[in-house]
Backbone as a ProteinNet text record, in pm:
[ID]
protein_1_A
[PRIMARY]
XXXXXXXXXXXXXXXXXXXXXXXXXXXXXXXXXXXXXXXXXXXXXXXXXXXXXXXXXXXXXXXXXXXXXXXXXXXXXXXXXXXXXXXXXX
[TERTIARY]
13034.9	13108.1	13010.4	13019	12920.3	13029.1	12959.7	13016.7	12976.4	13021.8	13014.8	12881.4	12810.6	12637.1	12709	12593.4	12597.6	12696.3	12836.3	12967.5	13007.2	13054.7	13187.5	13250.5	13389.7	13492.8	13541.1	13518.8	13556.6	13672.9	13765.1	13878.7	13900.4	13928	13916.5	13771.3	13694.8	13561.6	13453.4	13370.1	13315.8	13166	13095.3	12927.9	12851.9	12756.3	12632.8	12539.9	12495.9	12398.4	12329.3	12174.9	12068.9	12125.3	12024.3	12029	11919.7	11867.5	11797.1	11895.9	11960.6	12035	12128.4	12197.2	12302.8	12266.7	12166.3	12099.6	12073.7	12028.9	12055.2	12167.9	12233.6	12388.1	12468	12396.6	12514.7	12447.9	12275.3	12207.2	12264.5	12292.4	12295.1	12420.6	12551.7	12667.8	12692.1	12645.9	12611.8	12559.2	12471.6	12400.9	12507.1	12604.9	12710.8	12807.4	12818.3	12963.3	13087.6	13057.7	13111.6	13143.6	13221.1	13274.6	13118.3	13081.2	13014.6	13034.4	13150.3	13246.6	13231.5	13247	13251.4	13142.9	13041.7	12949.9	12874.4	12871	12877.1	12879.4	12999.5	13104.9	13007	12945.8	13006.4	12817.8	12704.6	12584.8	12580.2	12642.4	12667.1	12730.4	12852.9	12881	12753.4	12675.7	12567.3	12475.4	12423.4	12303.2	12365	12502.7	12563.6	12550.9	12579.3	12595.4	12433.7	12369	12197.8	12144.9	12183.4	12156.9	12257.6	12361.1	12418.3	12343.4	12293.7	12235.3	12114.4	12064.6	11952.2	11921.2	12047.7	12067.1	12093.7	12128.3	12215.7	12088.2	11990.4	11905.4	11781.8	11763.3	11665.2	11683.3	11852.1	11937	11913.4	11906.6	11954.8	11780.8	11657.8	11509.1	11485.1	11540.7	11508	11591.5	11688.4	11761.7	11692.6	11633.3	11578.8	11451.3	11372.9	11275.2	11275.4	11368.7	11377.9	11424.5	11540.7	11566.4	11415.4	11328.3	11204.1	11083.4	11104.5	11057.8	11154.6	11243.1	11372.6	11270.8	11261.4	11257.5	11106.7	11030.6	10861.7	10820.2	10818.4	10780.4	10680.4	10633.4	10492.1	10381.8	10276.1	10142.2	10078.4	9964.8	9895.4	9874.6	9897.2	9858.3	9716.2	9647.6	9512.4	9478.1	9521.4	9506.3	9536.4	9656.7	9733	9619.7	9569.2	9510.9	9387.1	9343.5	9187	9217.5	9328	9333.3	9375.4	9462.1	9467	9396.2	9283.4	9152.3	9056	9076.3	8984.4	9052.2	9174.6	9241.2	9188.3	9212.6	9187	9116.9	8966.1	8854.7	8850.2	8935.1	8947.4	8804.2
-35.3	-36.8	-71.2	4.7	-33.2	-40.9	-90.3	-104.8	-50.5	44	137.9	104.4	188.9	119.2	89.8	-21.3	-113.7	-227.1	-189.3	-251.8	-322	-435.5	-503.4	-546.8	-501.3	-609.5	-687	-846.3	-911.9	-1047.8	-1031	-1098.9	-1063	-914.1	-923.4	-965.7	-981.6	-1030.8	-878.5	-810.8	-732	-767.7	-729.4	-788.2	-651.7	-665.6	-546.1	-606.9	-519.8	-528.7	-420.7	-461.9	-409.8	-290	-182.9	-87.5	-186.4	-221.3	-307.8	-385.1	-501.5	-606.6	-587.2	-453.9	-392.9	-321.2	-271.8	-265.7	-392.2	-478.1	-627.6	-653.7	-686.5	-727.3	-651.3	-505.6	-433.6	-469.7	-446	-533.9	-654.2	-721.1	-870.9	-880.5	-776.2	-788.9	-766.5	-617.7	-524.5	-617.1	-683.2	-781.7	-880.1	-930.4	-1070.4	-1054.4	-937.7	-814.7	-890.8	-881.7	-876	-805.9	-810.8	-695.9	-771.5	-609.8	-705	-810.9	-824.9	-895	-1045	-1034.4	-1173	-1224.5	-1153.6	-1184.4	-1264	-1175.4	-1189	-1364.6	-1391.1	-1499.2	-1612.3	-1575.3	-1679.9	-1721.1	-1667	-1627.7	-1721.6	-1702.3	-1748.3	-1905.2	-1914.8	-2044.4	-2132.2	-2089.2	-2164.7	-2179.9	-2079.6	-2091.2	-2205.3	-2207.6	-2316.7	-2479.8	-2445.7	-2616	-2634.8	-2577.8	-2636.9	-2667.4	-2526.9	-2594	-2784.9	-2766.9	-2878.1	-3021.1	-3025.3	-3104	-3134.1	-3025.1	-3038.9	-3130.8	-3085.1	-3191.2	-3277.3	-3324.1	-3456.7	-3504.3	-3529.5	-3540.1	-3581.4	-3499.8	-3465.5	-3607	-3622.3	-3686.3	-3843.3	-3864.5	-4017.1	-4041.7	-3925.7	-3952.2	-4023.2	-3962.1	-4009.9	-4151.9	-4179.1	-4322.9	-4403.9	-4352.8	-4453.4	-4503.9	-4447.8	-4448.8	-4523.1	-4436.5	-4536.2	-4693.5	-4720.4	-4874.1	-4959.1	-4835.9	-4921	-4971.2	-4882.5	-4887.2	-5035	-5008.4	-5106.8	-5265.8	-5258.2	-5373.8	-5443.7	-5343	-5370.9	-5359.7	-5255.2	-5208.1	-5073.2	-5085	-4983.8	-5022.9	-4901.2	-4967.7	-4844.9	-4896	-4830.6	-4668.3	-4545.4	-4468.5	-4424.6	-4475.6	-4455.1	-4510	-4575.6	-4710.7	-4591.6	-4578.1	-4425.3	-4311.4	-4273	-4132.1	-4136.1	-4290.1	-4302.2	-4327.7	-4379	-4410.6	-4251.9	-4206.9	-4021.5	-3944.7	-3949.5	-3890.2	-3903.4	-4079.1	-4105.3	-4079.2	-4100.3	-4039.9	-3909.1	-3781.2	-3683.5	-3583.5	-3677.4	-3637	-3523.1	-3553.7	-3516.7	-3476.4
-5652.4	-5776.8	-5888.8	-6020.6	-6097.5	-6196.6	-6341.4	-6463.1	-6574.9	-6641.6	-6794.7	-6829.5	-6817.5	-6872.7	-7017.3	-7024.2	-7109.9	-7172	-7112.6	-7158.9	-7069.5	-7063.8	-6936.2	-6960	-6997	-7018.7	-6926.3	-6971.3	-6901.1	-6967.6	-6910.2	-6987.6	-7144.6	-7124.1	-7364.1	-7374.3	-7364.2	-7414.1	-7340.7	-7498.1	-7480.3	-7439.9	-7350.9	-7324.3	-7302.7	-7426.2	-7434.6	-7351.3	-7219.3	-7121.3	-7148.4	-7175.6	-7104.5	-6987.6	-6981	-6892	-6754.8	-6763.1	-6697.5	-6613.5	-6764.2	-6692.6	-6626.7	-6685.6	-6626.7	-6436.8	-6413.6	-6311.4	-6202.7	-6251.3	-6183	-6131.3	-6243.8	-6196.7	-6080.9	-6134.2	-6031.7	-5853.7	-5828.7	-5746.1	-5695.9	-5750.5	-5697.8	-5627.7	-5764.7	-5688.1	-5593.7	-5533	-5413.8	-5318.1	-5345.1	-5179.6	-5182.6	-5267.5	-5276.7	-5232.6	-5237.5	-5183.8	-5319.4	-5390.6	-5506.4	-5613.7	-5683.3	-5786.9	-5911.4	-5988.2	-6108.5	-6179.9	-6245.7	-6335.6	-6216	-6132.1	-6054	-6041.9	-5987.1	-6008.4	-6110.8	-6233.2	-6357.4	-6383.1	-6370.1	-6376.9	-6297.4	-6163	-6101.4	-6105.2	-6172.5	-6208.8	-6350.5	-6409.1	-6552.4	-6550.9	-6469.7	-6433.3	-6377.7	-6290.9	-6197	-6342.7	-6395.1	-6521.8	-6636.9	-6657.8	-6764.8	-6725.6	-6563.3	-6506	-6524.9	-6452.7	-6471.7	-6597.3	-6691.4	-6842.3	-6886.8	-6866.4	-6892.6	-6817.8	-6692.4	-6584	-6720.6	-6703.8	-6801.2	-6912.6	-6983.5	-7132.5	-7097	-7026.5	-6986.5	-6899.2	-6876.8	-6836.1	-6888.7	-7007.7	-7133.7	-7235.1	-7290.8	-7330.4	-7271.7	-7128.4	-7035.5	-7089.4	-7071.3	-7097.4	-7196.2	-7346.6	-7456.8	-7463.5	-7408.9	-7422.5	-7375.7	-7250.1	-7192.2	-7273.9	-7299.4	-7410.4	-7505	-7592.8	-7745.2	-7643	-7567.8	-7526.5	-7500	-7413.4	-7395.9	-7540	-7620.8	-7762.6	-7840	-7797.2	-7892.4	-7824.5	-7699.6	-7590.7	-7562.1	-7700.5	-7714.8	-7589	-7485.1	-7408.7	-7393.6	-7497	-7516.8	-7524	-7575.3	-7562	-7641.1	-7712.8	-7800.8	-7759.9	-7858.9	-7811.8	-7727.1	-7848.7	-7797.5	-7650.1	-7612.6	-7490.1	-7399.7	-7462.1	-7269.2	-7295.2	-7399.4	-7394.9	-7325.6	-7343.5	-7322.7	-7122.4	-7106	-6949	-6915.4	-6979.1	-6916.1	-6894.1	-6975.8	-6978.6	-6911.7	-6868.6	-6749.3	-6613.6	-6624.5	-6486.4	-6423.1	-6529.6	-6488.1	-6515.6	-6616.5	-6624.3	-6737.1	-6806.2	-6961.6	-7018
[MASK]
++++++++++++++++++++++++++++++++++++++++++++++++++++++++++++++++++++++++++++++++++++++++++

């Protein structure tokens, strides 16, 4: 089963694919034994949660940070660059 080069409606919602991407999808669905559109779906769901993991991740980094900055828990730049450099022969 393939889908209208370049078009897929999926729920009322129109999506311009690549002749390429459109080629993929129909690939991937075919080995998933899946309709495109599900596929689609269920490809896009997995890529949103990881992006979200991501931020939320990126997000907990910088908190943690600035708290260690807040908590005078740093140290001169120069001090880390000059030990990085000797670490790994900068």
């Amino acid at each position: 089963m393939t889908l209208t080069p370049l078009v897929s409606t999926l729920r009322c919602m129109e999506l311009h694919l690549s002749a390429e991407r459109q080629a993929q999808l129909n690939d991937y669905a075919q080995r998933h034994g899946q309709d495109p559109a599900e596929a689609l779906d269920q490809v896009l769901a997995s890529a949103l949660e990881w992006e979200q993991q991501d931020y939320q991740e990126a997000v907990e980094g910088i908190r943690r940070g600035y708290e260690s900055v807040k908590a005078g828990r740093t140290r001169p730049a120069a001090e880390f660059i000059s030990e990085l450099r000797e670490k790994h022969g900068f």
